[in-house]
C-alpha positions in Angstrom: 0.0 0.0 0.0 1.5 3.0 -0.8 2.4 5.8 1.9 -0.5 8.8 2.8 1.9 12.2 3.9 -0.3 15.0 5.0 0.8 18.7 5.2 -1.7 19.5 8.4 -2.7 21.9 10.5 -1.6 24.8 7.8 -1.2 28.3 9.3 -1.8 31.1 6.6 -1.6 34.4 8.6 0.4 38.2 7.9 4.0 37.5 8.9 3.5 33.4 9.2 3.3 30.5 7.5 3.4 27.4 9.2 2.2 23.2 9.2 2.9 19.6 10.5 4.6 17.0 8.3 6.4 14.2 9.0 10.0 14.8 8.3 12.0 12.2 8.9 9.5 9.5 9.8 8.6 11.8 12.6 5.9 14.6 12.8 7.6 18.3 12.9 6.0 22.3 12.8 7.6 23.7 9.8 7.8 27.5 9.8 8.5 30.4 8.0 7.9 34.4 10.1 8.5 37.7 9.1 7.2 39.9 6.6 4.2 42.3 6.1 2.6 39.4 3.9 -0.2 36.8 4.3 1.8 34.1 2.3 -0.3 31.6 0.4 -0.3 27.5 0.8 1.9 27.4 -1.8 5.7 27.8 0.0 4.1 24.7 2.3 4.1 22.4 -0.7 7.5 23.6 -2.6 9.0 23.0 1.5 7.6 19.2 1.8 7.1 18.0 -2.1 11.5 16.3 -1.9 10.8 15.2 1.7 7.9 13.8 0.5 9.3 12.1 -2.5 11.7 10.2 -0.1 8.6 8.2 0.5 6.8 8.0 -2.6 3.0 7.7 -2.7 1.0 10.9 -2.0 0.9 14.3 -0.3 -2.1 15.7 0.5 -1.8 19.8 0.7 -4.1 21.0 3.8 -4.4 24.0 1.0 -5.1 25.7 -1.8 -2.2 25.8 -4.8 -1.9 28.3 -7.6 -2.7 26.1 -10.5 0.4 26.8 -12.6 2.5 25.4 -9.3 0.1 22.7 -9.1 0.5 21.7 -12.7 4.5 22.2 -12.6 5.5 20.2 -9.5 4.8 17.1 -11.3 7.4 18.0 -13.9 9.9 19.5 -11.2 9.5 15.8 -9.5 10.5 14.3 -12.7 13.7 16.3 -12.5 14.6 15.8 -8.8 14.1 11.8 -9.5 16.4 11.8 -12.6 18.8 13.6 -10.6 19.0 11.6 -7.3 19.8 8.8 -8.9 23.1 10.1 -9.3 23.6 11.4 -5.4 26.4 10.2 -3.2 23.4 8.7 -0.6 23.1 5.2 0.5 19.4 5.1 0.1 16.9 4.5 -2.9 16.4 7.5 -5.7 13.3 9.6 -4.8 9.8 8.5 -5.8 7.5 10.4 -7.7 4.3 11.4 -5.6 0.8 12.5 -6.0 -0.2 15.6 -4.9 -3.8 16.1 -3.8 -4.7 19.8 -2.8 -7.3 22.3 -4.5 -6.7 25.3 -6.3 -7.0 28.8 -5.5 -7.4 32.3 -7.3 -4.5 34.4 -7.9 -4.0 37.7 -6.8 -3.1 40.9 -9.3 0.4 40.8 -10.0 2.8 43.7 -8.0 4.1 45.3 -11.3 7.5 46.6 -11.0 9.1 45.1 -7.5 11.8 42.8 -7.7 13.5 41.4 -4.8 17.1 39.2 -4.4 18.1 37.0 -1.3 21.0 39.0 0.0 23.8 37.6 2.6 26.5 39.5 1.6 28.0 36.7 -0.4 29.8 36.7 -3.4 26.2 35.5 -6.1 24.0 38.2 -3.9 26.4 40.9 -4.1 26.7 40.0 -8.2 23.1 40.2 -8.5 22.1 43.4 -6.6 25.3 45.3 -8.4 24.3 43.8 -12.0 20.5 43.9 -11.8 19.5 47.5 -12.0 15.6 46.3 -11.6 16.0 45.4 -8.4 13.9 47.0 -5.5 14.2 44.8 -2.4 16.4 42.5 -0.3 15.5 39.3 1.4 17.9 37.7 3.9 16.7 34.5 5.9 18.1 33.7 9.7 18.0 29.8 9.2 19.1 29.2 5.9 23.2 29.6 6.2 23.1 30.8 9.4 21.3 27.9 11.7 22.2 27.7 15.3 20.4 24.6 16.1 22.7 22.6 14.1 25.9 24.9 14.0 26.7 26.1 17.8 29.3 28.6 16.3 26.6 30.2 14.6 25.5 31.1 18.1 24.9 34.8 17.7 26.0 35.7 14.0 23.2 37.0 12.9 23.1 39.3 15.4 26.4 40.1 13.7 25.7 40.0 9.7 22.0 41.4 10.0 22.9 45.0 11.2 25.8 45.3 8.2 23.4 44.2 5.9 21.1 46.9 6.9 23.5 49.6 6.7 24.4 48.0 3.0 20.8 48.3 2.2 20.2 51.4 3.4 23.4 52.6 1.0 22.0 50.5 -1.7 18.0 52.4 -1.5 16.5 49.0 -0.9 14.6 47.5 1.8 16.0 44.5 3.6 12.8 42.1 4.5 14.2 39.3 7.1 12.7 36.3 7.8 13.4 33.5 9.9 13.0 29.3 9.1 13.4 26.3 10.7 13.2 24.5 7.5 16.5 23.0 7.6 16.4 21.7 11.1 14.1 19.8 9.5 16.2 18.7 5.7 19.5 18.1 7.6 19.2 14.6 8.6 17.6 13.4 5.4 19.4 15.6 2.4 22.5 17.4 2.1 21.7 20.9 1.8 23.0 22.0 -1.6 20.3 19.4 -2.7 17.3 21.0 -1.5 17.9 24.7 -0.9 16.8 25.7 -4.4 13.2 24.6 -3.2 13.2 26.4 0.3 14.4 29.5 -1.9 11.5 29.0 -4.0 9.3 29.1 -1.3 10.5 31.8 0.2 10.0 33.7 -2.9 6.6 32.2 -3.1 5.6 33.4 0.7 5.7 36.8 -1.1 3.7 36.7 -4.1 1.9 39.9 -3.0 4.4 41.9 -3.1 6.8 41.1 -5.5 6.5 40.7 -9.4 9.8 38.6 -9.5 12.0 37.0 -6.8 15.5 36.4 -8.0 18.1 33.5 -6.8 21.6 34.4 -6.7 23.0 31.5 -8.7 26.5 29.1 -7.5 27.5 27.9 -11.0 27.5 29.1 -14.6 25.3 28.0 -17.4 28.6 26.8 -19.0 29.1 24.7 -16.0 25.7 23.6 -14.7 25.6 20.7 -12.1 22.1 19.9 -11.6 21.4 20.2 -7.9 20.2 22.1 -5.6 19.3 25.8 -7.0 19.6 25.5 -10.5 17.4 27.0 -13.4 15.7 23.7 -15.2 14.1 23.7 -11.7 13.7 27.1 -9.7 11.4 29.2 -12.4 9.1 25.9 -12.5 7.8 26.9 -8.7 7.0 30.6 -10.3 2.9 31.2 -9.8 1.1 33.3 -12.3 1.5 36.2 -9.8 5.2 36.1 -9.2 8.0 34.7 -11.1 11.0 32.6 -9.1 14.4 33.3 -11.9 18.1 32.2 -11.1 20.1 34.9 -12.2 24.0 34.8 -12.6 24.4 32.2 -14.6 26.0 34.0 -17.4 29.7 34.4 -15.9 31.1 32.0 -13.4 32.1 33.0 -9.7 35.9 34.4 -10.3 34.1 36.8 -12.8 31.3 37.7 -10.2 34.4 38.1 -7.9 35.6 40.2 -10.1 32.3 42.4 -10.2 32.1 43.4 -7.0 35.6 43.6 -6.2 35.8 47.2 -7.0 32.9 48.4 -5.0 33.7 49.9 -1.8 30.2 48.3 -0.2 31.2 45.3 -1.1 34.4 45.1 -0.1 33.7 46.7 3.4 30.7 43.6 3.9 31.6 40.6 1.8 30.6 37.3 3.6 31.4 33.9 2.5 32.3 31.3 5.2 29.9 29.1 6.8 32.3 27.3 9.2 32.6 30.1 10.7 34.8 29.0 13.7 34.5 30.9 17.3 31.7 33.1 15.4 34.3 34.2 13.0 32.6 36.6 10.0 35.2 34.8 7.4 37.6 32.4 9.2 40.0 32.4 5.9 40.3 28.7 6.2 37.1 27.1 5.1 36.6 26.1 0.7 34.7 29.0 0.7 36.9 31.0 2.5 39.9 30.1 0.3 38.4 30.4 -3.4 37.1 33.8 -2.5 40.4 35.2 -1.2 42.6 33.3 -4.4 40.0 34.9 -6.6 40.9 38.0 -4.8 44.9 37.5 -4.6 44.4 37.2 -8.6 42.8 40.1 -8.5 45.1 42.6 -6.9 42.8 43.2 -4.5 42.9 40.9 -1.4 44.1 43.5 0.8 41.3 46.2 0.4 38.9 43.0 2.1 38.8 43.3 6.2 36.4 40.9 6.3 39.1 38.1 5.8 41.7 37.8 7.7 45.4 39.7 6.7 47.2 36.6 5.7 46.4 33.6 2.9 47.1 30.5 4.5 47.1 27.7 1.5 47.7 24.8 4.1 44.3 23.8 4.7 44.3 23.0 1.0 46.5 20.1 1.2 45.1 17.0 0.8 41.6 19.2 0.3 38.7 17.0 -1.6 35.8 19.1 -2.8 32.5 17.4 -1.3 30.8 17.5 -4.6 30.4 18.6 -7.9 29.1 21.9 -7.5 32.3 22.5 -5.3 34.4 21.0 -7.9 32.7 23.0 -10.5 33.6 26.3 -8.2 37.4 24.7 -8.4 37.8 24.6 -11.7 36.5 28.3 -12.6 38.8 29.7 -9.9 41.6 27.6 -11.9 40.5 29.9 -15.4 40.4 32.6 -13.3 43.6 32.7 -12.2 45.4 31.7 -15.3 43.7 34.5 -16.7 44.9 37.0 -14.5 48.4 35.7 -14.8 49.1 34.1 -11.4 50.5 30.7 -12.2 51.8 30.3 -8.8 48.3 30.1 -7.5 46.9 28.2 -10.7 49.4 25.5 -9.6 47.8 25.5 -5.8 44.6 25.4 -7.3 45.4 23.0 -9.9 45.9 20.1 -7.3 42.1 20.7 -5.7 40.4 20.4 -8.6 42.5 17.0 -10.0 41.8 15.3 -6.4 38.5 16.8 -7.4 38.0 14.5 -10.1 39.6 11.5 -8.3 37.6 11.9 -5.4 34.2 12.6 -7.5 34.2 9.8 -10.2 32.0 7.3 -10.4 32.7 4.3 -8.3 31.9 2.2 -11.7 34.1 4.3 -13.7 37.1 5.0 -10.6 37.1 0.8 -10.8 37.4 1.0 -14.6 40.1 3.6 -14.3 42.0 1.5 -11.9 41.3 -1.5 -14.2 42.4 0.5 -17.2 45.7 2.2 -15.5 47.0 -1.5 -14.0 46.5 -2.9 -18.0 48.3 0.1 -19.5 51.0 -0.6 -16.6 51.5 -4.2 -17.4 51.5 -3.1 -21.2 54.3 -1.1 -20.6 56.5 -3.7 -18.4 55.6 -5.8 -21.0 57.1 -3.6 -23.6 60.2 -2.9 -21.6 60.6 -6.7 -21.5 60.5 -6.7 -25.2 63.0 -3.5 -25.4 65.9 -5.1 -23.0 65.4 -8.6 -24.7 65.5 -7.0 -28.2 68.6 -4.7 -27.3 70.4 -7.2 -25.5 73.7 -9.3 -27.1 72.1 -12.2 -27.2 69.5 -11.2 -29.2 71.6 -9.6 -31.9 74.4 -12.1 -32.0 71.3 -15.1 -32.7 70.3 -12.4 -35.2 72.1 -14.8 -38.5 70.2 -18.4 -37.2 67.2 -16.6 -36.6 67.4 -15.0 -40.2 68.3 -18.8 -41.5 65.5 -20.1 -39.8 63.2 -17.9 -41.7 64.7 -18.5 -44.9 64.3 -22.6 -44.6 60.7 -22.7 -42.8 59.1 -23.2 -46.3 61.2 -25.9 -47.0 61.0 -27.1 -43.5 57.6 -27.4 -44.2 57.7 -29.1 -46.8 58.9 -31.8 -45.8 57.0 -31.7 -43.0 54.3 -32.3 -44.7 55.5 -34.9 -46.9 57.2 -36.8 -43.8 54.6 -40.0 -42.8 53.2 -39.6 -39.5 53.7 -35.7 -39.2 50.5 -33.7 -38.7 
């Protein structure tokens, strides 16, 4: 019999959006606060439809959907399904579900607001400096900043929240913060890289009345793509007829957002990038994230003119560094361009050796087997050949060089007779 999941006891209010589900086999209150909005049911669905999918069977929305999201889930499952098939979990690919909920009217669209998730990271700082359309900022306590799960995190947005004002307040554009426990809830079943996309798309859905498009900061490049997490064949499919979800960035990679902002004095007084963030450090300088940002900015010439890191570039941590996953490893490999293109071959050679563990660490274990399968045959090959080499160069070899060549010149008549010798065959 195939599993019932219910999304119950659905809280639509101004400044609240909250239900039951059973994460994790066990029955949670999911929540999302903040905001002059009354959010629709919609954020509740784009929140539990992967969870859900870790089941199979159906979900059963305690609410009413916008019907475009209603009729575009099915193919954003589709999408999620293909690609867990390829994640680095030791559990089945996710299941396909029915979703069961009604459908509700849709509000006017707000014509001419556009808001960006802003954390003072490299892809937000890209967007807001590149996209002159935008009107608003959104920044979410819960998403990289969680202090249920991350005791360092104890107190940093207490930190980060009041520089983002003051950015925003430079910038001319509201800040709206919000607050989640979402991924209290994702940690013990996904990785978080997999599933943020969607809590970003509910977010963005929570304020439909407000805002005519919400825009994701993107990690990756469209000449790069990794297919995961927030990505665009799967973010503008959660977009309602009233508001439109868009991943924007994906045009340049992250060196050359790096590069972007590098020379604005906002940015460079606010950047923030770690999410290790050791003792409450703003950027510890030590994490991958930490690392890639400041090479990028070594390259750059302009390291230096960022107090948010610390003074000094410490490559150590790097050694022996494996990037976690693709999308890491994808990061990697533009920083490599990146710095070759400035010029900086003595950091292109640090970087060099992340991103080939990178693809050692990363490959297939099918295809790492047929690799090692592959190397230990071209090894023997080549023993083989320098068999062949010594014997062939040897003095033995050339001085039997004459009865091997009188050999060959009596076989035919060797055999000959051979054949015409009784009781040979």
């Amino acid at each position: 019999m195939q599993p019932v999941q219910d999304i119950k006891n659905l809280t639509l209010a101004p400044g609240e959006l909250s239900f039951d589900f059973p994460f994790a086999g066990s029955e949670q209150r999911v929540w999302l606060r903040g905001g002059e909005v009354t959010p629709p049911a919609d954020p509740a669905l784009a929140m539990s439809l992967m969870p859900a999918m870790v089941e199979g069977g159906s979900l059963r929305v305690g609410g009413e959907i916008s019907p475009r999201v209603l009729r575009m889930q099915a193919e954003f499952q589709a999408i999620q399904a293909a690609w867990s098939r390829h994640w680095p979990y030791e559990r089945p690919p996710l299941r396909e579900v029915e979703v069961e909920a009604g459908t509700r009217e849709i509000p006017t669209p707000r014509q001419g607001r556009v808001a960006t998730f802003f954390s003072g990271g490299v892809d937000s700082w890209a967007t807001v400096l590149s996209e002159p359309e935008v009107t608003d900022l959104i920044f979410v306590r819960g998403l990289d900043i969680v202090p249920a799960i991350a005791t360092q995190h104890q107190g940093l947005s207490e930190r980060v929240e009041p520089i983002l004002c003051e950015m925003a307040e430079d910038l001319g554009q509201p800040l709206h913060v919000l607050e989640t426990n979402i991924r209290e809830m994702t940690e013990p079943m996904f990785d978080w890289h997999h599933v943020h996309g969607a809590a970003l798309a509910a977010i963005g859905l929570y304020f439909e009345s407000q805002f005519e498009r919400v825009l994701i900061p993107t990690d990756v490049a469209h000449a790069s793509p990794t297919f995961a997490g927030a990505c665009y064949m799967v973010d503008g499919l959660w977009s309602s007829e009233a508001v439109e979800i868009v991943d924007h960035g994906s045009r340049i990679g992250r060196f050359e957002r790096t590069r972007l902002l590098a020379g604005d004095p906002r940015a460079r007084a606010s950047l923030r990038v770690c999410y290790e963030n050791p003792g409450g450090a703003y950027n510890c300088g030590r994490c991958r994230k930490c690392l890639v940002t400041m090479i990028a900015l070594e390259a750059l010439g302009v390291r230096s003119e960022f107090p948010t890191f610390p003074p000094e570039l410490d490559y150590s941590p790097l050694e022996g560094f494996n990037p976690a996953n693709r999308l890491h490893q994808v990061i990697w490999i533009d920083c490599l361009q990146g710095v070759k293109d400035c010029g900086r071959e003595d950091l292109a050679q640090i970087v060099a050796k992340v991103v080939e563990r990178g693809e050692g660490h990363l490959a297939d274990p099918a295809l790492r087997e047929a690799q090692s399968e592959a190397d230990e045959a071209r090894a023997e090959a080549a023993a083989a050949q320098a068999q062949l080499s010594d014997v062939l160069n040897s003095t033995s070899w050339r001085l039997t060089a004459p009865l091997r060549q009188l050999r060959g010149k009596w076989a035919p008549e060797r055999e000959a007779l051979r054949r015409d010798t009784p009781g040979e065959g």
